[in-house]
NUVEXPA-573712 format. One line per 8 residues: number of its first residue (from 1); for each residue z, x, y of N, C-alpha, C. Coordinates in nm, 3 decimals. Layout:
NUVEXPA-573712
NUM	Z/X/Y/Z/X/Y/Z/X/Y  ...
//
This chain:
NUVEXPA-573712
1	1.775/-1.350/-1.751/1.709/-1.278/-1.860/1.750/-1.131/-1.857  1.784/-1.068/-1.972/1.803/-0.913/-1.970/1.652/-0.845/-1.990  1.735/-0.751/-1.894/1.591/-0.647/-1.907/1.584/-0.546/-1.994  1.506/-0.512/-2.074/1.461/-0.469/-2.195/1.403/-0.288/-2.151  1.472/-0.164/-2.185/1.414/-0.070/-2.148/1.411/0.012/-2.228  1.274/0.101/-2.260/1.261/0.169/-2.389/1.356/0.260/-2.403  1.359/0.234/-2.509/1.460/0.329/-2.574/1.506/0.382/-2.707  1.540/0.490/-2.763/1.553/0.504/-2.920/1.707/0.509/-2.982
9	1.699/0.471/-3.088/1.880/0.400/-3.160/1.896/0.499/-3.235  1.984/0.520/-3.253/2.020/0.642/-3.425/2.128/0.517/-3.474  2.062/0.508/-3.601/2.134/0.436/-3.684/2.097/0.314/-3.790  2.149/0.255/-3.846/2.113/0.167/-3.954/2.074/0.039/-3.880  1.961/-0.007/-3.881/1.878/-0.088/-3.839/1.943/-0.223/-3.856  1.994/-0.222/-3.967/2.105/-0.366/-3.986/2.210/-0.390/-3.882  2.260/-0.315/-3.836/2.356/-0.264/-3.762/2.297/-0.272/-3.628  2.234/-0.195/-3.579/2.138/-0.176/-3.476/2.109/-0.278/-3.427
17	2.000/-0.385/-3.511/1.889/-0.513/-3.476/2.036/-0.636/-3.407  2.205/-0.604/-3.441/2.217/-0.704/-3.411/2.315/-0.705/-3.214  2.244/-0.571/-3.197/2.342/-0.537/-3.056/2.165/-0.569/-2.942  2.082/-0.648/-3.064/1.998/-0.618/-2.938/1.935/-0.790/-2.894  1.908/-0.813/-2.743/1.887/-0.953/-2.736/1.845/-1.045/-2.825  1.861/-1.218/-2.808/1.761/-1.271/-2.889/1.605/-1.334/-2.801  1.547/-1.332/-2.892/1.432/-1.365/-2.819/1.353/-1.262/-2.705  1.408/-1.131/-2.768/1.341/-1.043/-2.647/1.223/-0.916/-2.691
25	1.184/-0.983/-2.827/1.039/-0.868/-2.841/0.973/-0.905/-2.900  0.856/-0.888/-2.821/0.707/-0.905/-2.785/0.635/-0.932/-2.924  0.683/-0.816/-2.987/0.592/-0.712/-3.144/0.648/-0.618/-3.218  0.726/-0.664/-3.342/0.765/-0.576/-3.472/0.662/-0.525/-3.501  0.658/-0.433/-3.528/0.501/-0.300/-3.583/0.629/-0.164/-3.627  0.623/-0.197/-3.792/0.741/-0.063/-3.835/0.623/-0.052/-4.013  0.705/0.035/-4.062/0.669/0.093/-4.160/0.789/0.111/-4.248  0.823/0.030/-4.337/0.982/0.040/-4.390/0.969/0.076/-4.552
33	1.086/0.118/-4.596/1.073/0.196/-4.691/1.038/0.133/-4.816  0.914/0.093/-4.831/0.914/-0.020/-4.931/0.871/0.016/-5.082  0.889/0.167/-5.110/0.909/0.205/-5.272/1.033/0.120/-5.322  1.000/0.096/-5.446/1.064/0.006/-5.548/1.178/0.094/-5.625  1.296/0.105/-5.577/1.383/0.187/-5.586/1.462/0.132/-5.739  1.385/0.081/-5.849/1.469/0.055/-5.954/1.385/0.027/-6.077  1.365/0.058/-6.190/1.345/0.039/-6.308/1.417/-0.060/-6.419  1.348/-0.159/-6.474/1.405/-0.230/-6.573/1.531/-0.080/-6.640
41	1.681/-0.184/-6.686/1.787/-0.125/-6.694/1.747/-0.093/-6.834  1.767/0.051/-6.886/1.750/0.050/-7.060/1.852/0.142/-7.098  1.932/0.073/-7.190/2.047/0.147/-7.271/2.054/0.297/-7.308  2.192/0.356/-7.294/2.182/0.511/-7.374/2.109/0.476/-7.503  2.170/0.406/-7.580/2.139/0.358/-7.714/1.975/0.258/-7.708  1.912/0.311/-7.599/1.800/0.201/-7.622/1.780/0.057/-7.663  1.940/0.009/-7.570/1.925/-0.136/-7.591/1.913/-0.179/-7.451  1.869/-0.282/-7.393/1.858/-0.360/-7.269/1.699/-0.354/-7.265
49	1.638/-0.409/-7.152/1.507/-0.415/-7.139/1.420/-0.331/-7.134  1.312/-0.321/-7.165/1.243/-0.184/-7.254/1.105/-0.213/-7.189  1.085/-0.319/-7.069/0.978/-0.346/-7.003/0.985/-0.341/-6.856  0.924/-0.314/-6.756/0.933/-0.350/-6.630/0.944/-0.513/-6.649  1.023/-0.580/-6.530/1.002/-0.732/-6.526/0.981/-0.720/-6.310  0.980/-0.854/-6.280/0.991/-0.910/-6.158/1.086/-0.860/-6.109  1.184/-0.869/-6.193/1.316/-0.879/-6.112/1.362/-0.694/-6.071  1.295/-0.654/-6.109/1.303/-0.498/-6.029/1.271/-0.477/-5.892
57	1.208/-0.612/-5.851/1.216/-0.635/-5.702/1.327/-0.716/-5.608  1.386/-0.742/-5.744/1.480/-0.819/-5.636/1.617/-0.732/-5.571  1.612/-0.629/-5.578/1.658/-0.514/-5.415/1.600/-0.515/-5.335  1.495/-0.526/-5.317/1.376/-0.531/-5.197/1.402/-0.647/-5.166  1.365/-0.758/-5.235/1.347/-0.879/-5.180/1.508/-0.926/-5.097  1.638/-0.901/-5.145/1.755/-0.884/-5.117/1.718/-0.865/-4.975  1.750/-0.713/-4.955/1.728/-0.630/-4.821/1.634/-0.707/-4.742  1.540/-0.756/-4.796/1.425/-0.766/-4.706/1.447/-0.906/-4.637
65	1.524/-0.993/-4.700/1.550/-1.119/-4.694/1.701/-1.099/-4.543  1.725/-1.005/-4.585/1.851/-1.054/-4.426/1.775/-0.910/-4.354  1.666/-0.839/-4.352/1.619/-0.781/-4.253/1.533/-0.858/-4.162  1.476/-0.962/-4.229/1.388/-1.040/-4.141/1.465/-1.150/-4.062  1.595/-1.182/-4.138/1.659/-1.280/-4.083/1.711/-1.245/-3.938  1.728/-1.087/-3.940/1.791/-1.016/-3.808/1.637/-1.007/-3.724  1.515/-0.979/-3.767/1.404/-0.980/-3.675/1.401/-1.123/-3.639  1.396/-1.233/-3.681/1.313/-1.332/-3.636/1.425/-1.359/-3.515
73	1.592/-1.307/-3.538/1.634/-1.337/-3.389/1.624/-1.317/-3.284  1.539/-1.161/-3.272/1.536/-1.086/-3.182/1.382/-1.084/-3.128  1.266/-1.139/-3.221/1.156/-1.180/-3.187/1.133/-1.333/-3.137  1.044/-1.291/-3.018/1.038/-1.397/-2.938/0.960/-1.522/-3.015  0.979/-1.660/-2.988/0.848/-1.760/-3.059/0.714/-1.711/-3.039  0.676/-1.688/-2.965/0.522/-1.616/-2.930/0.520/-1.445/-3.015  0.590/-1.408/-3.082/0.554/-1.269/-3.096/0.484/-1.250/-3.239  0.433/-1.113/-3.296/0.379/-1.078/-3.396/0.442/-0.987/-3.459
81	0.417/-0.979/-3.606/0.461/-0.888/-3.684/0.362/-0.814/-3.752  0.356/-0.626/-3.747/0.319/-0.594/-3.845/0.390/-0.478/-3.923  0.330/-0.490/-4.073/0.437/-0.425/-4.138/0.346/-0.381/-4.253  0.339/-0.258/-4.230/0.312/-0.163/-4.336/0.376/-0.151/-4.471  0.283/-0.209/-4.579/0.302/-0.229/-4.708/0.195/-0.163/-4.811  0.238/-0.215/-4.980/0.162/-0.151/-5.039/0.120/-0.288/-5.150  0.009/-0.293/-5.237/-0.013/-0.432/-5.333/0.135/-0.464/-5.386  0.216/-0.335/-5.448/0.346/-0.408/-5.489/0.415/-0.472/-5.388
89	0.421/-0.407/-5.284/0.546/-0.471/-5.224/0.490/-0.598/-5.090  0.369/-0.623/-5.097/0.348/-0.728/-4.998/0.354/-0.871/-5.058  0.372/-0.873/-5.229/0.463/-0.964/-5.237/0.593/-1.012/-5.186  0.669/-0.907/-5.169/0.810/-0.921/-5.142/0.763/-0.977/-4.938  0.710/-0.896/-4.859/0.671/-0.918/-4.789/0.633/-1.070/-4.684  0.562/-1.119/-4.819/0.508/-1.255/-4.755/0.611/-1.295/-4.800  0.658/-1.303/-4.886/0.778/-1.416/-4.880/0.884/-1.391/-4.835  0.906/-1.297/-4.755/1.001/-1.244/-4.676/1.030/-1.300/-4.535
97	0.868/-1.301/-4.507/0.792/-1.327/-4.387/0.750/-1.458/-4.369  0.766/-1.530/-4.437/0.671/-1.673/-4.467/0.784/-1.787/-4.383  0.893/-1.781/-4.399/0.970/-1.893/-4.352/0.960/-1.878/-4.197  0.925/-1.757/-4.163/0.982/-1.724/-3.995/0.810/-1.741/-3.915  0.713/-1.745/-3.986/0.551/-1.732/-3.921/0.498/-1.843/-3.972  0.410/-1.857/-3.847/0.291/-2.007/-3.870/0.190/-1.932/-3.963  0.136/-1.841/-3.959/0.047/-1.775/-4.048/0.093/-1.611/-4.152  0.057/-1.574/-4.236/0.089/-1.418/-4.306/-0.065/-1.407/-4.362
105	-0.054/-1.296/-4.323/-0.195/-1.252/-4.345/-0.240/-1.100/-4.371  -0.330/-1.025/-4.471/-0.336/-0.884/-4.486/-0.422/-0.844/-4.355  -0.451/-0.709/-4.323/-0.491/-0.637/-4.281/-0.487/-0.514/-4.402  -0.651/-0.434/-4.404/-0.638/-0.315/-4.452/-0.682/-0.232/-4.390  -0.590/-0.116/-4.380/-0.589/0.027/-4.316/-0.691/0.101/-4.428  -0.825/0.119/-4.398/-0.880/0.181/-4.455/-0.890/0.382/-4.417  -0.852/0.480/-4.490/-0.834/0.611/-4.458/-0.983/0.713/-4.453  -1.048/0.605/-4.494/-1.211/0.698/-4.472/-1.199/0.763/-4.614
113	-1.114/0.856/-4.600/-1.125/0.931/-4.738/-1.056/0.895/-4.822  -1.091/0.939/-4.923/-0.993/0.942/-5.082/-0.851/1.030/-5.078  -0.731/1.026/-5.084/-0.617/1.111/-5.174/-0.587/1.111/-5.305  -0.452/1.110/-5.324/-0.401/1.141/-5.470/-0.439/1.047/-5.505  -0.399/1.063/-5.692/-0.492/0.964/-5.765/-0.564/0.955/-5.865  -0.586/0.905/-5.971/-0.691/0.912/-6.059/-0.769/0.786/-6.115  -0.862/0.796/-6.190/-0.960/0.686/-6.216/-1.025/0.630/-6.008  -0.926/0.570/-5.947/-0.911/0.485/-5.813/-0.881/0.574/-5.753
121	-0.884/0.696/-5.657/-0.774/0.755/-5.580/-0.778/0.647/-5.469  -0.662/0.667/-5.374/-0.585/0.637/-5.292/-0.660/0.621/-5.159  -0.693/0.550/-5.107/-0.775/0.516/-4.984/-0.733/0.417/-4.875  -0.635/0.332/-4.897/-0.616/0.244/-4.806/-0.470/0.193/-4.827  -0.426/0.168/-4.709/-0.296/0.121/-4.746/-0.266/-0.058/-4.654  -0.205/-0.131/-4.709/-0.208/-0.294/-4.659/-0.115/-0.301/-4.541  -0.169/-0.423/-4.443/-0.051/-0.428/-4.319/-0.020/-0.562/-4.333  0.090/-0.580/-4.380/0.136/-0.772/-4.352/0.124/-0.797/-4.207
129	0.041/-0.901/-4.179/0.027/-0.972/-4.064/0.072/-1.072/-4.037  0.202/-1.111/-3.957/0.238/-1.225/-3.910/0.252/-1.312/-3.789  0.239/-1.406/-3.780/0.204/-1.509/-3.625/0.336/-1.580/-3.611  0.358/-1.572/-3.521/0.477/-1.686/-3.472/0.466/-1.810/-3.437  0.524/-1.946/-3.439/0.478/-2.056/-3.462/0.419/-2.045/-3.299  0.404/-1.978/-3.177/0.359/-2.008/-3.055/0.278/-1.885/-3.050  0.239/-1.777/-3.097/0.194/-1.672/-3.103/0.003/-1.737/-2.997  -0.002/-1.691/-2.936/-0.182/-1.698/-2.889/-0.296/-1.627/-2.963
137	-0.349/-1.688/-2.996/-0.472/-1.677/-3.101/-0.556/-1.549/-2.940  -0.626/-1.458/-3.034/-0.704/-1.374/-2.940/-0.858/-1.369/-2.975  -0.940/-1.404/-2.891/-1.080/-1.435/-2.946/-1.100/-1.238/-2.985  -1.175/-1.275/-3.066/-1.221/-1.130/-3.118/-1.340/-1.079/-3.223  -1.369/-1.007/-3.175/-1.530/-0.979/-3.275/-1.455/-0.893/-3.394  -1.345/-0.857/-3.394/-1.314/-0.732/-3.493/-1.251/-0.781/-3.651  -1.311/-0.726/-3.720/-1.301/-0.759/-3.900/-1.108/-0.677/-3.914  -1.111/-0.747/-4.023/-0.942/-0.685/-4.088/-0.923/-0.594/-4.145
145	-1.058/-0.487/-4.137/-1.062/-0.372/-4.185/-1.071/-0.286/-4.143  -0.943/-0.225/-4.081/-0.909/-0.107/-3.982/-0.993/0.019/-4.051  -1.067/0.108/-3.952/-1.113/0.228/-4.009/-1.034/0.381/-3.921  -0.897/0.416/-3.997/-0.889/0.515/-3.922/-0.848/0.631/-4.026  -0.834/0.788/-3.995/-0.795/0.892/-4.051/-0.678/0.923/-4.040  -0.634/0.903/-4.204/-0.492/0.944/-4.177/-0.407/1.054/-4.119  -0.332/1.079/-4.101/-0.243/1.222/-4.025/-0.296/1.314/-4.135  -0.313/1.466/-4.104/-0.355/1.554/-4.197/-0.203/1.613/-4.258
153	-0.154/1.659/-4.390/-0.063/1.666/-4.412/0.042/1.775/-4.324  -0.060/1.900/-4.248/-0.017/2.012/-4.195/0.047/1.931/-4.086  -0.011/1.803/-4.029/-0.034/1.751/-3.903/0.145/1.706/-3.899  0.200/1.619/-4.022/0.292/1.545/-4.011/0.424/1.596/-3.966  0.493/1.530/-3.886/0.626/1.525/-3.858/0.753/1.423/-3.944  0.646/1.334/-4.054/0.737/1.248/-4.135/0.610/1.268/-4.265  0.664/1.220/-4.343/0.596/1.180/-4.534/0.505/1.083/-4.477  0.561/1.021/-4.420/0.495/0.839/-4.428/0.448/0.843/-4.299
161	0.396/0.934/-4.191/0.349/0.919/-4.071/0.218/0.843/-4.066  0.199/0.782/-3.964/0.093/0.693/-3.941/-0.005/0.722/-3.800  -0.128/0.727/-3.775/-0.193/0.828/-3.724/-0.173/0.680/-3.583  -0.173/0.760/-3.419/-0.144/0.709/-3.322/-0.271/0.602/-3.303  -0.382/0.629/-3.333/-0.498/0.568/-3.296/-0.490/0.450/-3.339  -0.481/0.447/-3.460/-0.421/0.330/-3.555/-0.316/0.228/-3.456  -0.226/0.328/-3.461/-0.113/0.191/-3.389/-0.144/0.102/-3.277  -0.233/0.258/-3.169/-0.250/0.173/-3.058/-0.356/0.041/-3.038
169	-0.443/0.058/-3.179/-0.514/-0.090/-3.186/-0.455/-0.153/-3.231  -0.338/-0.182/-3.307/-0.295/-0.292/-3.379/-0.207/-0.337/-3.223  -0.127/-0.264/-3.117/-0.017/-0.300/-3.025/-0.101/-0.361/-2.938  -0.217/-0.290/-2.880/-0.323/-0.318/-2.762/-0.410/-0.501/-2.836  -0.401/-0.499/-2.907/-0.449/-0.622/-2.963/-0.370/-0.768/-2.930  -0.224/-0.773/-2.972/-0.155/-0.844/-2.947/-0.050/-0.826/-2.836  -0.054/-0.765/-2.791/0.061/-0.717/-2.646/-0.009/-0.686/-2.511  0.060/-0.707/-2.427/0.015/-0.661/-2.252/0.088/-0.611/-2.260
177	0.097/-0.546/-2.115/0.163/-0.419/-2.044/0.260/-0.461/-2.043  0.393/-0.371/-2.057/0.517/-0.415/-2.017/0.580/-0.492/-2.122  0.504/-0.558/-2.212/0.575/-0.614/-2.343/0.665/-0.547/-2.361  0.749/-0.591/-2.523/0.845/-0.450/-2.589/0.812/-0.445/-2.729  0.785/-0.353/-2.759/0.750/-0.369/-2.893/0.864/-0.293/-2.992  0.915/-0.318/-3.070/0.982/-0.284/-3.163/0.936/-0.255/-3.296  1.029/-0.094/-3.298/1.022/-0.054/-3.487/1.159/-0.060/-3.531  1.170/-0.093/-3.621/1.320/-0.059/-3.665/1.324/0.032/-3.776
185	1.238/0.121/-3.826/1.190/0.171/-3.888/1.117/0.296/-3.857  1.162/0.337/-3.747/1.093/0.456/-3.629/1.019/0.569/-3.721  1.100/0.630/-3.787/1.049/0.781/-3.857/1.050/0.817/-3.736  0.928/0.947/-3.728/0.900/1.024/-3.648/0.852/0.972/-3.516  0.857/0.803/-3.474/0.826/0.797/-3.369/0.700/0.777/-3.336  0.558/0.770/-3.383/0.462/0.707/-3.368/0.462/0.560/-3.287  0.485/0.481/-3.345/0.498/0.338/-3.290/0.542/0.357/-3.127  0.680/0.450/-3.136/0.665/0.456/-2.972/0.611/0.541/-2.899
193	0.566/0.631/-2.944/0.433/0.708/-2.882/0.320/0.613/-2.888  0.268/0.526/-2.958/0.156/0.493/-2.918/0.167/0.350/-2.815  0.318/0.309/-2.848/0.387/0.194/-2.725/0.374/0.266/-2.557  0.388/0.374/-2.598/0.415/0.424/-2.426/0.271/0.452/-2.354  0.196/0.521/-2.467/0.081/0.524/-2.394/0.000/0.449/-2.329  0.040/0.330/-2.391/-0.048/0.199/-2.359/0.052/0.115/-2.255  0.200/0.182/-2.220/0.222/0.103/-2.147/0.304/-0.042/-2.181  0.330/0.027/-2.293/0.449/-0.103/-2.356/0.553/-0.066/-2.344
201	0.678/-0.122/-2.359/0.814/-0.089/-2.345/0.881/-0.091/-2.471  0.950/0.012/-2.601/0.952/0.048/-2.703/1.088/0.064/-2.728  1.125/-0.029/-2.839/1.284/0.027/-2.947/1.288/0.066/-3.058  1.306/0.185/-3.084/1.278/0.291/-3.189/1.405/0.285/-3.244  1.444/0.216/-3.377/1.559/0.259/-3.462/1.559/0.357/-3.588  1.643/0.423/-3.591/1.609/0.581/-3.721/1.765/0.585/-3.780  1.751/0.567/-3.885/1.896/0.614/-3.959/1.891/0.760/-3.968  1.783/0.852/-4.006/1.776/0.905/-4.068/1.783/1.021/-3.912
209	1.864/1.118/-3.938/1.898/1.189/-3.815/1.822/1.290/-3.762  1.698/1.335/-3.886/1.626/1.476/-3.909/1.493/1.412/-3.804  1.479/1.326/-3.865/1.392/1.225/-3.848/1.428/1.182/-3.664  1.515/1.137/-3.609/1.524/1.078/-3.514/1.557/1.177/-3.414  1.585/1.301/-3.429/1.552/1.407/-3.315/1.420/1.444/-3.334  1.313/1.465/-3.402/1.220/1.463/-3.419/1.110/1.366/-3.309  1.164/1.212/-3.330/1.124/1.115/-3.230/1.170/1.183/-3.142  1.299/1.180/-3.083/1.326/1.212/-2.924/1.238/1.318/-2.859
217	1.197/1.416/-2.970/1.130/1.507/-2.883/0.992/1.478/-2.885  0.938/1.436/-2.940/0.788/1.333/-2.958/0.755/1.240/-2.819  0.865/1.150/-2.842/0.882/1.062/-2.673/0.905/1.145/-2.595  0.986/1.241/-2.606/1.034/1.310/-2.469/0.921/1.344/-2.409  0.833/1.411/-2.497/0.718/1.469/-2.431/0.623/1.379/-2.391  0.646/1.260/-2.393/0.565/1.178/-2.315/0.592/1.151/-2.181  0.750/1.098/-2.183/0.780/1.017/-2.114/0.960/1.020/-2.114  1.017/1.013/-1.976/1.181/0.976/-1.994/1.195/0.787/-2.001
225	1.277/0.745/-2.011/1.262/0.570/-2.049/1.204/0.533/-1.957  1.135/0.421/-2.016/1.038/0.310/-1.866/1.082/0.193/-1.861  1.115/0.183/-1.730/1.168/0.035/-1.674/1.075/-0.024/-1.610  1.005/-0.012/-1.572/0.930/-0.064/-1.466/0.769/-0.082/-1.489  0.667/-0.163/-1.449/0.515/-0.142/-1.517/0.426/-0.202/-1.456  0.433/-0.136/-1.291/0.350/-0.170/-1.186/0.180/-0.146/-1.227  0.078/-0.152/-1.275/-0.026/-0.114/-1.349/-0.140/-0.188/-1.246  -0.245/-0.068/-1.182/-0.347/-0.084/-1.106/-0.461/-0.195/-1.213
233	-0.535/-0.248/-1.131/-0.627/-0.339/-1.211/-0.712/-0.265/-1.314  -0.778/-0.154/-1.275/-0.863/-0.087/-1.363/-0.749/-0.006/-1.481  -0.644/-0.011/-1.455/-0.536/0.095/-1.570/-0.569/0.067/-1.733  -0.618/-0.058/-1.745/-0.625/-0.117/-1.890/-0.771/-0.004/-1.968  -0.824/-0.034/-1.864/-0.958/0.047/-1.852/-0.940/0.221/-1.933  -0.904/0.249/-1.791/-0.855/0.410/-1.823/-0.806/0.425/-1.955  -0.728/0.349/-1.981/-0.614/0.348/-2.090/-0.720/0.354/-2.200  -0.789/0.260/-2.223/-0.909/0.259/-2.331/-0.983/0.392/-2.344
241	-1.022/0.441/-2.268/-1.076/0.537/-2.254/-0.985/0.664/-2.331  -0.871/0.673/-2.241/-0.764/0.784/-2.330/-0.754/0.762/-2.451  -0.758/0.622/-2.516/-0.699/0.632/-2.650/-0.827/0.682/-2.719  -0.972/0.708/-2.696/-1.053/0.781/-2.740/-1.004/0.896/-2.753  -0.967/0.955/-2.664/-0.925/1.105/-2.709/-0.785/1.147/-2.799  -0.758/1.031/-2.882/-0.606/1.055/-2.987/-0.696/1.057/-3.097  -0.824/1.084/-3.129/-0.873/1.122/-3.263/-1.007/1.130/-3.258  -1.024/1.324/-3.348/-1.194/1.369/-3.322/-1.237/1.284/-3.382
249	-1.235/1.218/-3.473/-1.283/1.189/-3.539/-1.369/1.021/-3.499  -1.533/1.089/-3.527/-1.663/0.992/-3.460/-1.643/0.844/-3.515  -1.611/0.827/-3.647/-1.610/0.719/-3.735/-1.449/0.618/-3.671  -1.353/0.656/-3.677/-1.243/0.618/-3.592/-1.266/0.571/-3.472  -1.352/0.640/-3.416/-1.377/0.649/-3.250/-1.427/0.509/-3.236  -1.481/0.436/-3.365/-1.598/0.345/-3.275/-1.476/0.169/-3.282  -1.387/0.216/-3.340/-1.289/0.105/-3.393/-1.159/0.062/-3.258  -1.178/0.174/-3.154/-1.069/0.198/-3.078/-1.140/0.117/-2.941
257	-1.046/0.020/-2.921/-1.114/-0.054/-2.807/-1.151/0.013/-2.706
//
């Protein structure tokens, strides 16, 4: 078996996902770029389609269709997926996701507060949840309605950053120590900041170069790579405890194992 040691990629994730084992991670948990990058086509002359249709998803669904084909090689039968989406695009999503999982399922990231917006503002954003046909069911008292505060905008190191507290319940839920959890979709590196803290072993892929020195120095300041994950009996413990202190915030606090 190869041994798996955290680490971060610069480069196109397509590219990337296929230099890396099969069957060797734990937990996909990314955030991918899932704005709808196209408008029904309409003529100089105002001829061609003059409506949004379906098929303005089918770039997404494209992409998304040989991105998963490269995850499900590299995810183990037992592993989980989550993936940060929005109502449009977790169509594309489940059926993205559906051939490779025994179950797909939402999760909502609820933000406490309201943003941009009108009539509805903006409060929550969806997590596709997926099971692998061997994945272990985890007994649990906890509802699918994550309560955490988003990054404050001063706070961010990316557009699309996702607040650590957050991650580390979705990773600490389905992973032990020493797992590997994978983003291919890094941004600024959250996912493996909140992988390390807890003691997971993390592959951070970033095309985007502004973006992926950004991570390095995020991880750096945690941690140089971890190989190894000798962990005292009470460590799980402690660990719980620390992830209380990744957000003041009282209402968050009570959601964090």
């Amino acid at each position: 078996m190869i041994e798996i040691e955290s680490q971060l990629l610069e480069g196109d994730c397509l590219e990337v996902l296929d230099r890396l084992p099969s069957n060797s991670i734990d937990l996909i948990c990314t955030d991918p770029p899932y704005f709808l990058p196209v408008n029904s086509y309409v003529g100089a002359r105002g001829e061609g389609y003059s409506k949004r249709t379906l098929a303005d998803t089918s770039i997404l669904k494209g992409y998304f269709t040989t991105v998963f084909e490269k995850l499900n090689r590299v995810i183990k039968p037992t592993g989980t997926f989550y993936v940060f989406c929005d109502a449009q695009s977790y169509p594309i999503f489940y059926q993205t996701m559906y051939p490779y999982c025994e179950h797909v399922r939402l999760l909502v990231w609820d933000k406490i507060c309201s943003y941009n917006g009108f009539t509805w503002r903006h409060q929550h954003e969806l997590i596709a949840w997926g099971e692998k046909e061997d994945t272990l069911r985890v007994p649990s008292g906890d509802g699918d309605v994550l309560k955490y505060r988003g990054v404050m905008q001063a706070d961010r190191n990316h557009p699309a950053e996702k607040p650590v507290p957050l991650l580390c319940k979705l990773i600490a839920k389905v992973t032990k120590m020493g797992d590997v959890v994978l983003d291919p979709y890094m941004g600024s590196g959250s996912t493996c900041v909140a992988a390390h803290h807890l003691e997971r072993r993390y592959i951070g892929i970033e095309l985007n170069k502004d973006s992926f020195e950004v991570a390095k120095s995020r991880v750096g300041k945690q941690s140089t790579r971890l190989s190894s994950f000798e962990v005292e009996p009470n460590k799980m413990f402690n660990m719980a405890k620390e992830n209380f202190a990744l957000n003041a915030n009282q209402d968050a606090r009570k959601d964090i194992p």
